[in-house]
TORPA-151131 format. One record per residue: z, y, x of N, C-alpha, C in turn; residue number from 1; residue in one letter. Coordinates in nm, 4 decimals, padded with zeros to 6 digits. Example, Ala and Ser with C-alpha at 12.3 -4.5 7.8 and 13.67 -1.06 7.14 Angstrom:
% TORPA-151131
00.7800	-00.5690	01.3190	00.7800	-00.4500	01.2300	00.7800	-00.3300	01.3200	1	A $
00.7080	-00.2250	01.2850	00.7140	-00.1060	01.3670	00.7870	00.0030	01.2900	2	S $
***
This chain:
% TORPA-151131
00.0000	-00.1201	00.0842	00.0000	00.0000	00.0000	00.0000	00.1240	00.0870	1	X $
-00.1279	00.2175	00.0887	-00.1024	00.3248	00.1761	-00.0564	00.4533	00.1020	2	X $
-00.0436	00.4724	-00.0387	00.0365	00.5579	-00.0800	00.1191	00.5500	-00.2472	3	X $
00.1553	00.5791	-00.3069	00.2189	00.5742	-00.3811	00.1741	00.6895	-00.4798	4	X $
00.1529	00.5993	-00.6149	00.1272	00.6674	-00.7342	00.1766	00.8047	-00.7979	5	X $
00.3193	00.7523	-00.7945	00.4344	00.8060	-00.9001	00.5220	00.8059	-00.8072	6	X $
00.6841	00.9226	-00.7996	00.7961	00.9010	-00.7353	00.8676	00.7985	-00.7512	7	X $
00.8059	00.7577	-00.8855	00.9313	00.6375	-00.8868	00.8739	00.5136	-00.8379	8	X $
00.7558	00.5004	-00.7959	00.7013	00.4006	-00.6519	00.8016	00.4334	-00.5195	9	X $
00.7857	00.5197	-00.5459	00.8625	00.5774	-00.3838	01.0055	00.5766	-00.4214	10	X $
01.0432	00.6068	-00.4801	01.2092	00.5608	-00.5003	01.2434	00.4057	-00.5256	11	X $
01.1268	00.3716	-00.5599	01.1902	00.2616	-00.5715	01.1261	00.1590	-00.4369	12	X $
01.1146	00.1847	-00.3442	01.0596	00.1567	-00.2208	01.1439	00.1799	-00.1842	13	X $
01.2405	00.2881	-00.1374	01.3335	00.3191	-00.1026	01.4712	00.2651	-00.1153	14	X $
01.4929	00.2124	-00.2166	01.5453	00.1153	-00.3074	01.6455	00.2672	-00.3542	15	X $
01.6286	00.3627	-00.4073	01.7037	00.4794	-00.4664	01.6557	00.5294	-00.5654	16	X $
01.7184	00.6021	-00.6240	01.6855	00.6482	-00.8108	01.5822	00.7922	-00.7576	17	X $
01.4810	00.8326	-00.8398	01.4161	00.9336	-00.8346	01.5085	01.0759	-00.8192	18	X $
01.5813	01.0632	-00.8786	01.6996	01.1751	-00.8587	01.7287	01.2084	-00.7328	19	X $
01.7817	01.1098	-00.6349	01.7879	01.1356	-00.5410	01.7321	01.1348	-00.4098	20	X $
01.5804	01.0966	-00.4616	01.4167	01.1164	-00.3983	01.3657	01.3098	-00.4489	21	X $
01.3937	01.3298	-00.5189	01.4169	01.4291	-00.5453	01.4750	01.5707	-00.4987	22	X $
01.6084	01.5465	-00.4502	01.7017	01.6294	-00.3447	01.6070	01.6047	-00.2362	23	X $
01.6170	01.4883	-00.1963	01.5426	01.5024	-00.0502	01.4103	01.5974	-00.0595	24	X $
01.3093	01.5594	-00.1525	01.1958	01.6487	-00.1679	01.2355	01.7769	-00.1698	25	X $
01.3534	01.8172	-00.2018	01.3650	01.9755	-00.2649	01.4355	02.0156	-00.1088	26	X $
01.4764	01.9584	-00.0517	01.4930	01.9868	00.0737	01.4358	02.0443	00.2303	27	X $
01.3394	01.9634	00.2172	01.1842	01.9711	00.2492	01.1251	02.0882	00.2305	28	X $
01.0852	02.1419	00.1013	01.0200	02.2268	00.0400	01.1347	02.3684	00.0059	29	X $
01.2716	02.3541	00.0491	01.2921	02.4609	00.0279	01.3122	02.5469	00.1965	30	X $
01.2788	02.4325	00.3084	01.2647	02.4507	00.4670	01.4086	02.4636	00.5121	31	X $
01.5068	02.3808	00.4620	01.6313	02.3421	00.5066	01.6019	02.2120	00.6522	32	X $
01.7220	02.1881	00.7000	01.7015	02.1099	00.7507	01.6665	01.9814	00.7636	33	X $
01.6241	01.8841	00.8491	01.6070	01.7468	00.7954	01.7057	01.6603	00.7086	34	X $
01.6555	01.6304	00.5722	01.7471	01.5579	00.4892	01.8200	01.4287	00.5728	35	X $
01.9737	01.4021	00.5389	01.9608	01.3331	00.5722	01.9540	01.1855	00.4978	36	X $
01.8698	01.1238	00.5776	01.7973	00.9892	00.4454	01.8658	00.8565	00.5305	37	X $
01.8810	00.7620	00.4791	01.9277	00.6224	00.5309	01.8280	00.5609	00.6043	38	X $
01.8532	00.5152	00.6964	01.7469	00.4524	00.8730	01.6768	00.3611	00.7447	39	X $
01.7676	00.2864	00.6839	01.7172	00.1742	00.5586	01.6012	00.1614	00.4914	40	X $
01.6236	00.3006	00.3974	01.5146	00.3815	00.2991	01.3849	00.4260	00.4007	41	X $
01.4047	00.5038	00.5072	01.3176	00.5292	00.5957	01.2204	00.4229	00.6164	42	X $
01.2664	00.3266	00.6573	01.2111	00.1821	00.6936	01.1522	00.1629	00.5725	43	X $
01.1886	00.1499	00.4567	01.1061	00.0769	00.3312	01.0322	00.1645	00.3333	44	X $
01.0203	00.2964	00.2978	00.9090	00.3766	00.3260	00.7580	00.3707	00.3699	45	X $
00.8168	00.3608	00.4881	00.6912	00.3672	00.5835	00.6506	00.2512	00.5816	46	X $
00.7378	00.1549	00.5805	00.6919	-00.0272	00.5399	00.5596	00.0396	00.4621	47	X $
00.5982	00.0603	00.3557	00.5611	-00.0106	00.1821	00.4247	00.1168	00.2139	48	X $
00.4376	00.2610	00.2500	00.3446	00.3346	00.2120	00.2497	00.3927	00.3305	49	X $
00.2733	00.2521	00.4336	00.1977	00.2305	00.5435	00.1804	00.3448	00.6588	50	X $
00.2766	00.4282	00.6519	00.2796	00.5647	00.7622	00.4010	00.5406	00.8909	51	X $
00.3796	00.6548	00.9942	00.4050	00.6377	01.0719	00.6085	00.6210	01.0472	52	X $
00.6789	00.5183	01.1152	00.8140	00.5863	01.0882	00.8537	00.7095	01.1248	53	X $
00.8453	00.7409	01.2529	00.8909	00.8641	01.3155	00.8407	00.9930	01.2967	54	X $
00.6704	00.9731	01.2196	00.6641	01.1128	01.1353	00.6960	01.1179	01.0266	55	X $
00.7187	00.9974	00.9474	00.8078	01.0388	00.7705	00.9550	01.0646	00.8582	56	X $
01.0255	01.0304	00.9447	01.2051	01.1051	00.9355	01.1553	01.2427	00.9941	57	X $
01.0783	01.2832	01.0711	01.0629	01.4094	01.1640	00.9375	01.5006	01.1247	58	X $
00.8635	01.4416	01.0267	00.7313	01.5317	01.0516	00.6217	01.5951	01.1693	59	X $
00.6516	01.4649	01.2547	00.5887	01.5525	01.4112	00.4796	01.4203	01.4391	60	X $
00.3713	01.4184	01.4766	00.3180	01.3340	01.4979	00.2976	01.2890	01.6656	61	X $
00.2587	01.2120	01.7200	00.2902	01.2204	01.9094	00.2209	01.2956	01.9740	62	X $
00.0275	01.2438	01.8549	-00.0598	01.3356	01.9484	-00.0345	01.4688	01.9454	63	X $
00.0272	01.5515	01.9031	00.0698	01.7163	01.8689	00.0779	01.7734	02.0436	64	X $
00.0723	01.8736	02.0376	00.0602	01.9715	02.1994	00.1638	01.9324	02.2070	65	X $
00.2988	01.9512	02.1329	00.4594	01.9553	02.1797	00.5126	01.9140	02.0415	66	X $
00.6307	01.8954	02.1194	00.7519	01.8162	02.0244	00.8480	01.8566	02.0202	67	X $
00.8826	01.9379	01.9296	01.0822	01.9579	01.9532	01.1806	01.8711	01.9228	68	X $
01.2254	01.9139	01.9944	01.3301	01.8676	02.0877	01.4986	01.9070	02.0322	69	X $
01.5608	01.8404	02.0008	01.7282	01.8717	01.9661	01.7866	01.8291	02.0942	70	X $
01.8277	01.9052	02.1818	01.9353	01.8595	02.2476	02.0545	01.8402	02.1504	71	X $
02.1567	01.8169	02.3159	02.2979	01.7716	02.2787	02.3693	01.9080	02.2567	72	X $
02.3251	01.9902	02.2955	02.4011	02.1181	02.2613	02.3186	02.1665	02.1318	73	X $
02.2811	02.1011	02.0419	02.1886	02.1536	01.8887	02.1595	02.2752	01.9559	74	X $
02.0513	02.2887	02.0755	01.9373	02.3729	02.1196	01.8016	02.2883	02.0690	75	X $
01.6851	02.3677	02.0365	01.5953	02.2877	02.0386	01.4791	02.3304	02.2071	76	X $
01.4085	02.2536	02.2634	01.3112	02.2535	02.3537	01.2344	02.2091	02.3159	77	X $
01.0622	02.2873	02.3627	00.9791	02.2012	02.3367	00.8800	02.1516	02.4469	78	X $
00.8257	02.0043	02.4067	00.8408	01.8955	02.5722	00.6699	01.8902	02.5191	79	X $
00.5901	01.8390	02.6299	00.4588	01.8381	02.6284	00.4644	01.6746	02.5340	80	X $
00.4072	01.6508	02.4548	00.3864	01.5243	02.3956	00.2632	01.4818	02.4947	81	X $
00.2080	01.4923	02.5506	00.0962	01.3931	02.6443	00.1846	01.3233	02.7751	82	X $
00.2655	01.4314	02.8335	00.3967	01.3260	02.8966	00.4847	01.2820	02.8369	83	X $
00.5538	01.3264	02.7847	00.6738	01.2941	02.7108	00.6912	01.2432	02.5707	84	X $
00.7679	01.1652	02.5126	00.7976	01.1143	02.4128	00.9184	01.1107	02.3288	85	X $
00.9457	01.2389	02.2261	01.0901	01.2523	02.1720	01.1385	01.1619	02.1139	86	X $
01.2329	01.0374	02.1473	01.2793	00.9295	02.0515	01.4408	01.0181	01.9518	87	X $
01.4167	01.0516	01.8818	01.5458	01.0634	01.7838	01.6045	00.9207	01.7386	88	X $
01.7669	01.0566	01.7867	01.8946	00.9447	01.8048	01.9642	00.9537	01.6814	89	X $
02.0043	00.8564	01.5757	02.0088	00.9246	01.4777	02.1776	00.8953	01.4555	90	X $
02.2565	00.9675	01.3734	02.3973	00.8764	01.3868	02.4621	00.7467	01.3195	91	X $
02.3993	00.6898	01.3437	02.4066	00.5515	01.2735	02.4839	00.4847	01.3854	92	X $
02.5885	00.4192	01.3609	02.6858	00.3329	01.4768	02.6706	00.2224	01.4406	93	X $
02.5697	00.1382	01.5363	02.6184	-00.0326	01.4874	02.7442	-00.0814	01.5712	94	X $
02.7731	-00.1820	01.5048	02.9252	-00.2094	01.5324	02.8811	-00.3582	01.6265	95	X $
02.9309	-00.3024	01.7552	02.9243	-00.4514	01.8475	03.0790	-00.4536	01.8308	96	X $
03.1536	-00.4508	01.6694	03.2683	-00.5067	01.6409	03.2750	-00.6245	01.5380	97	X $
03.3378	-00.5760	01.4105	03.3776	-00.6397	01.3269	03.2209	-00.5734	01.2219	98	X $
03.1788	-00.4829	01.2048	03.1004	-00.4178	01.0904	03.1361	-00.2505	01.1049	99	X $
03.0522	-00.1861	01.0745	03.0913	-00.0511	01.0640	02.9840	00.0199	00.9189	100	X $
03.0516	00.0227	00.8016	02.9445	00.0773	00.7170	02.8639	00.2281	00.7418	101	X $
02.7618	00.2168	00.7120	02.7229	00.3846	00.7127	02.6483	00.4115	00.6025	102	X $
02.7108	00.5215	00.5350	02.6652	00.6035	00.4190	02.5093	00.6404	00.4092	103	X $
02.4936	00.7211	00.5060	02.3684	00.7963	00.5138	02.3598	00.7965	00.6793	104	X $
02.2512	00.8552	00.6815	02.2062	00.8963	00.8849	02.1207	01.0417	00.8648	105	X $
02.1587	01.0653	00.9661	02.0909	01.2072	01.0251	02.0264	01.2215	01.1591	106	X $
01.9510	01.2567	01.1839	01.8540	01.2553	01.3527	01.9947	01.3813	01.3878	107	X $
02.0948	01.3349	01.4697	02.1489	01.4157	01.5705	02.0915	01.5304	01.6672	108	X $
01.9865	01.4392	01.7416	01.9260	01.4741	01.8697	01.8041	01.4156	01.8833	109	X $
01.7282	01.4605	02.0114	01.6217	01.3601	02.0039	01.6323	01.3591	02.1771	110	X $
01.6048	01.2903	02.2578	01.5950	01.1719	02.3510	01.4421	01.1902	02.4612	111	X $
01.4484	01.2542	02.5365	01.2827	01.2357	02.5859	01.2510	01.1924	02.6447	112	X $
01.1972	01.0925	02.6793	01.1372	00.9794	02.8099	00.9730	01.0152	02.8361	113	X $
00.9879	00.9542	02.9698	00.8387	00.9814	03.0495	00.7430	00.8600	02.9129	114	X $
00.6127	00.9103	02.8865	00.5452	00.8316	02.8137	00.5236	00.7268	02.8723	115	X $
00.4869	00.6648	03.0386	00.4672	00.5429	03.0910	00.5577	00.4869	03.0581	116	X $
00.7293	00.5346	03.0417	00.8226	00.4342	03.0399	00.7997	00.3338	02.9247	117	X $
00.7157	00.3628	02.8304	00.7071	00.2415	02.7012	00.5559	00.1472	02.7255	118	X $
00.4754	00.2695	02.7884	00.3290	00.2199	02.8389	00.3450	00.1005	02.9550	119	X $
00.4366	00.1225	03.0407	00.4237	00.0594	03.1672	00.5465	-00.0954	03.1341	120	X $
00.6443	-00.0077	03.1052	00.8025	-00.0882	03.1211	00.8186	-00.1932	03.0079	121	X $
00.8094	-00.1152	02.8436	00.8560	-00.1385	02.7418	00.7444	-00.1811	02.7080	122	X $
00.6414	-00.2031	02.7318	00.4989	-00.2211	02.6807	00.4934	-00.2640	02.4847	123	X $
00.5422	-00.1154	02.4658	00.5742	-00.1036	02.3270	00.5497	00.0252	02.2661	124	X $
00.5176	00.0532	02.1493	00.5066	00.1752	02.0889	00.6046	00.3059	02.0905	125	X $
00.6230	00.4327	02.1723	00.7562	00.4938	02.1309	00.7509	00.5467	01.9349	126	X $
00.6188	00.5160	01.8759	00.6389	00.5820	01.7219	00.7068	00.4961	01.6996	127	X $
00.7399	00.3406	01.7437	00.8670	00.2868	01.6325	00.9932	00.3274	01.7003	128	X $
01.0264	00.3797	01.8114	01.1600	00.3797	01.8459	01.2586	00.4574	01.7536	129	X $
01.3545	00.3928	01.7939	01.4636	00.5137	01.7199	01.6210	00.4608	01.8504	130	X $
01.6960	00.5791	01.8582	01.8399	00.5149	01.9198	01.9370	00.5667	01.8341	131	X $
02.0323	00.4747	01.8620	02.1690	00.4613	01.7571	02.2609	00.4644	01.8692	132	X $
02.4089	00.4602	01.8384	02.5246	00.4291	01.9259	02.6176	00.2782	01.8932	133	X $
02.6012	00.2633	02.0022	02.7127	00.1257	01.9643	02.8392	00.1303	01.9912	134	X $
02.9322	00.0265	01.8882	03.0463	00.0600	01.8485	03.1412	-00.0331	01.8633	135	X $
03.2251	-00.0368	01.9449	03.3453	-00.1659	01.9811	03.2834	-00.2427	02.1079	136	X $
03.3472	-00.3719	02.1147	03.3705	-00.4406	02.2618	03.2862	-00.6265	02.2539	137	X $
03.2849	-00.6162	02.1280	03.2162	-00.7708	02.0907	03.0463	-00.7678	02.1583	138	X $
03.0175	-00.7374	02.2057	02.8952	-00.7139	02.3228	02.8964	-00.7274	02.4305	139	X $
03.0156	-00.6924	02.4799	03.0447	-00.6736	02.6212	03.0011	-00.8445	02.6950	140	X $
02.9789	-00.8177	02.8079	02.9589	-00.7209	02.9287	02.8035	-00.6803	02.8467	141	X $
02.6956	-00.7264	02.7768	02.5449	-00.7049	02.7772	02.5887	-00.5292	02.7351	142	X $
02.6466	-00.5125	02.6338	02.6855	-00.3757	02.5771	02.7988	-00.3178	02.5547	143	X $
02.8269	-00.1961	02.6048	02.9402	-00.1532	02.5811	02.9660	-00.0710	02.4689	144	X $
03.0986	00.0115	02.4510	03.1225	00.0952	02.3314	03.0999	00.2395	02.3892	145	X $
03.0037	00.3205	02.3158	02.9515	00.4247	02.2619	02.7751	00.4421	02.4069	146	X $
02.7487	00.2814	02.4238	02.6131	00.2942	02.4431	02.5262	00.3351	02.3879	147	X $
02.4143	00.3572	02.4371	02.3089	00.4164	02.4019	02.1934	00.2950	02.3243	148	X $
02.1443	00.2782	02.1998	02.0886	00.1210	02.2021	01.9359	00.1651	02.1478	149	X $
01.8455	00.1303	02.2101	01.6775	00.2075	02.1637	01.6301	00.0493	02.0850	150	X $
01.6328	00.0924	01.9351	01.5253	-00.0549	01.9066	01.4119	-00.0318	01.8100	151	X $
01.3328	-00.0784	01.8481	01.1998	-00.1181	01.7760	01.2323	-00.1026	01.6454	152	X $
01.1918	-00.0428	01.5513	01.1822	-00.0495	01.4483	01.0417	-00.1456	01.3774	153	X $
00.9763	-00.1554	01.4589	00.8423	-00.2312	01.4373	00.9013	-00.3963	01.3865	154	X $
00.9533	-00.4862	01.4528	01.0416	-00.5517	01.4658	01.0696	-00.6236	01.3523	155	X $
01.0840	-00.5253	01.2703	01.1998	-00.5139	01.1752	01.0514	-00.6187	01.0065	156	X $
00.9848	-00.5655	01.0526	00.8729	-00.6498	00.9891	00.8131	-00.7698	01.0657	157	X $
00.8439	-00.8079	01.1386	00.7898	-00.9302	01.1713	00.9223	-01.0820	01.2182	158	X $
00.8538	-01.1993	01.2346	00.9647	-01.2988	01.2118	01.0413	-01.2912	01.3196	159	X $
01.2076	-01.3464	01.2962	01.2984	-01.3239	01.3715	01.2512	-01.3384	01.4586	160	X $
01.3163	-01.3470	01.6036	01.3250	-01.4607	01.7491	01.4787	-01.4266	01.8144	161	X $
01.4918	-01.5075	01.8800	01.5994	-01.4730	01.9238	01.6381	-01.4414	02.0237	162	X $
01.7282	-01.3192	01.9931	01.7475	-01.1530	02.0586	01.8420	-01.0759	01.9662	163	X $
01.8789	-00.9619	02.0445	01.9466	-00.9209	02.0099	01.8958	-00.8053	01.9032	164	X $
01.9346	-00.7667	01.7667	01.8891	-00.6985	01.6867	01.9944	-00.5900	01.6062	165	X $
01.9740	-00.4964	01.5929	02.0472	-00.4327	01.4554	02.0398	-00.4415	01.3702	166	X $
02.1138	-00.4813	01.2346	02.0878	-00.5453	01.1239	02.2068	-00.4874	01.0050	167	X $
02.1647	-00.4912	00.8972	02.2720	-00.4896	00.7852	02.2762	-00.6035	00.7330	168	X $
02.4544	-00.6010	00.7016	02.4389	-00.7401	00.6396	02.5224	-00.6934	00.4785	169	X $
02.5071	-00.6895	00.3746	02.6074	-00.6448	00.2577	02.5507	-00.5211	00.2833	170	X $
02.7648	-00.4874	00.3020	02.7559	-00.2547	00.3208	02.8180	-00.2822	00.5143	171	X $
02.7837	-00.3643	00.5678	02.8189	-00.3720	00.6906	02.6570	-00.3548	00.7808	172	X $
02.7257	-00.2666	00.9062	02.6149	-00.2670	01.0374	02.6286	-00.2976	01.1670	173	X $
02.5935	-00.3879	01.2059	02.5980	-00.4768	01.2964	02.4689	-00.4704	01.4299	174	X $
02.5176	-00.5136	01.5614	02.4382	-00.5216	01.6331	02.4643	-00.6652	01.7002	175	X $
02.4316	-00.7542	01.6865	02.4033	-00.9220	01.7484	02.3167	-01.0166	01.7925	176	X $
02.3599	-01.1102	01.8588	02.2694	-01.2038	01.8808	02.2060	-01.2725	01.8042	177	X $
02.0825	-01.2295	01.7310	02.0350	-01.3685	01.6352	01.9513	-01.4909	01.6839	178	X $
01.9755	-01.5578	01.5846	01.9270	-01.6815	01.5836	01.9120	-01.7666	01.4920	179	X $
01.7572	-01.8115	01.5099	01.7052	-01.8589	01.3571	01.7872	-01.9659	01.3518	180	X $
01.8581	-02.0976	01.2498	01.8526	-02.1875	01.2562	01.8760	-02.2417	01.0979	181	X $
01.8040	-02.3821	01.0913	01.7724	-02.4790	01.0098	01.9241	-02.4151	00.8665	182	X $
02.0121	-02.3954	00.9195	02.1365	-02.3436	00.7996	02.1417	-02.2109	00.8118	183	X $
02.0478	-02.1352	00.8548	02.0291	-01.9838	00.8151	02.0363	-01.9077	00.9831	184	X $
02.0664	-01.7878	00.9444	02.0643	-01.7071	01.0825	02.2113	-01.6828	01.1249	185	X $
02.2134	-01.7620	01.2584	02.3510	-01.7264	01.3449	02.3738	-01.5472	01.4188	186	X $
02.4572	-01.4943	01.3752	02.4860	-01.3825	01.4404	02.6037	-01.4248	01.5708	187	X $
02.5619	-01.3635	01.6383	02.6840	-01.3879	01.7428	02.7165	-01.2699	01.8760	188	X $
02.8186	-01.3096	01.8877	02.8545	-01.1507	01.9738	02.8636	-01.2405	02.1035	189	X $
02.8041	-01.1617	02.2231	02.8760	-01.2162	02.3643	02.9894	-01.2125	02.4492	190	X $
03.0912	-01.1255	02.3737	03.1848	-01.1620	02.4037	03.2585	-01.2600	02.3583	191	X $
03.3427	-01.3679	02.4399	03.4139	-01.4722	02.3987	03.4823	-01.4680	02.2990	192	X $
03.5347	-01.3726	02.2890	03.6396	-01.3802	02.2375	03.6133	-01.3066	02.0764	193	X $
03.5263	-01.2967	02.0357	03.4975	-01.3396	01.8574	03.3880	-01.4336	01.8659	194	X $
03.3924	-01.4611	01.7482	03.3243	-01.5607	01.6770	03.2185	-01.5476	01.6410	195	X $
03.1500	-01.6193	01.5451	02.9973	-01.5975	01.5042	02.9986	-01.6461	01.3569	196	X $
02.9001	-01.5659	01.2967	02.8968	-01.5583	01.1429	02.7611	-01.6170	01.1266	197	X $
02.7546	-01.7218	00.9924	02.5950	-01.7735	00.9739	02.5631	-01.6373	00.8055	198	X $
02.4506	-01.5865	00.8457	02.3601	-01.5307	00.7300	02.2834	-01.6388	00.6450	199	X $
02.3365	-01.7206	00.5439	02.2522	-01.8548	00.4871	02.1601	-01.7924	00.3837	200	X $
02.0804	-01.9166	00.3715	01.9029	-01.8755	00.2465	01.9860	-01.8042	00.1759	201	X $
02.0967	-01.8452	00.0995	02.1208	-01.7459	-00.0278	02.1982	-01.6598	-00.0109	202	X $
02.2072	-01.6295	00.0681	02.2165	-01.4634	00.0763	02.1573	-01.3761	00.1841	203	X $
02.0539	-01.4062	00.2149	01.9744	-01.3364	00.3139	01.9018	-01.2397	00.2001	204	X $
01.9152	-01.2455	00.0733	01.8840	-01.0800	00.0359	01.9784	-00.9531	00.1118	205	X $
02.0676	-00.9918	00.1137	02.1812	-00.8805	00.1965	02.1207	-00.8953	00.3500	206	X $
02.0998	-00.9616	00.4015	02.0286	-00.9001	00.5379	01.9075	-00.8321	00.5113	207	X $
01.9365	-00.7309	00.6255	01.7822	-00.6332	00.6334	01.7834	-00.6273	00.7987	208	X $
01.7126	-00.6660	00.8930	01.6845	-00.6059	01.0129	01.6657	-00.4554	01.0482	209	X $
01.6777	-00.4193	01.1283	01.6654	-00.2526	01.1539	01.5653	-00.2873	01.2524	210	X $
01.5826	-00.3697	01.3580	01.4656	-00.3976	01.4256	01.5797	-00.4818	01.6058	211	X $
01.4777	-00.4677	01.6883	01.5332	-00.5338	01.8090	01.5418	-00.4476	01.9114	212	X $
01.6850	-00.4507	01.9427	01.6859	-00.3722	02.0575	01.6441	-00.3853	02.1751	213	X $
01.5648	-00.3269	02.2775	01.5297	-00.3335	02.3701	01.5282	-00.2647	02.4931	214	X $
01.6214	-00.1577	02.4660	01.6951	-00.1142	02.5953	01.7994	-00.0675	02.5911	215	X $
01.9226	-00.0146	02.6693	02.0373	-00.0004	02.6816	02.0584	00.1573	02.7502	216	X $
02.1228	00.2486	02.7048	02.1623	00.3410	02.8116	02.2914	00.3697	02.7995	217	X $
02.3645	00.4116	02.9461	02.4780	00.4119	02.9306	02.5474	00.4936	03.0305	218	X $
02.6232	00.6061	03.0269	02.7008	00.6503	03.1220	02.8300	00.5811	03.2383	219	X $
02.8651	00.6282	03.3936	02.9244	00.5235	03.4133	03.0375	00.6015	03.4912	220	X $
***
């Protein structure tokens, strides 16, 4: 589907009531700041009405002369898009704990890397990236608490493998080890010391992937 009829296609893609497809539109159009919309809804979005993710949350497309830029001090800069690539960090905390729910998300900041680093390194798209922060110690040593975690949103549509992913499970957000198996999908943390939860057929409506993480940043 590359676009949508009626709002209430799009709300309901979103999996949200027109009402509050609505605010967001009026948001937009009254040149407030970026609404903030759920990483979730975003994802069904662009799934279902076949556009880019990172220009439905941002409105910026890559090929553009420049890209602004949110620093950490809410300054904006603007970076050449033919080198550079703004990944927005949005505040969404997956929990390398127990679960951490999140209401809504907002693009914080945005993130700029050399364009080879996805061309050369990541040999991956930066339009699906997005980074989040991770939350607690059930990761450790692979991840720590209040890392930096960049994942594919691309991902997030195609079949598991096993790796490490961000995921909802219920009203919980999680970052784990998955793994397909024959009694459903094993989540599991690398640290020893918790346990591991199975996602089974009947209730894998409550899982949604966010996508797979694939790199780490971290202060030391």
């Amino acid at each position: 589907m590359n676009a949508f009829s009626t709002k209430k296609e799009a709300a309901d893609a979103a999996g949200i009531g027109t009402e509050q497809l609505n605010k967001w539109l009026g948001n937009v159009k009254d040149g407030a700041d970026i609404p903030k919309v759920p990483v979730e809804a975003l994802l069904a979005l662009s799934e279902a009405a076949g556009v880019d993710f990172n220009w439905l949350a941002t409105g910026r497309k890559r090929n553009e002369a420049s890209i602004p830029v949110r620093t950490t001090d809410n300054t904006w800069l603007e970076i050449s898009s033919s080198s550079y690539c703004a990944i927005p960090r949005y505040n969404v905390q997956l929990s390398a704990g127990n679960g951490n729910f999140v209401e809504r998300s907002e693009v914080l900041n945005h993130i700029p890397f050399n364009a080879d680093f996805f061309d050369r390194y990541l040999q991956r798209s930066a339009d699906d990236m997005i980074i989040v922060d991770a939350r607690g110690d059930s990761m450790q040593p692979t991840m720590r608490d209040r890392d930096l975690l960049m994942i594919d949103t691309s991902t997030a549509k195609k079949p598991l493998t096993s790796a490490i992913y961000g995921f909802t499970f219920g009203q919980d957000v999680y970052v784990k080890r998955l793994f397909v198996t024959p009694d459903g999908v094993v989540a599991k943390s690398d640290n020893k010391d918790y346990g591991e939860f199975i996602i089974r057929p009947e209730d894998m409506e409550q899982f949604h992937p966010i996508g797979r993480v694939v790199w780490i940043g971290r202060t030391l």
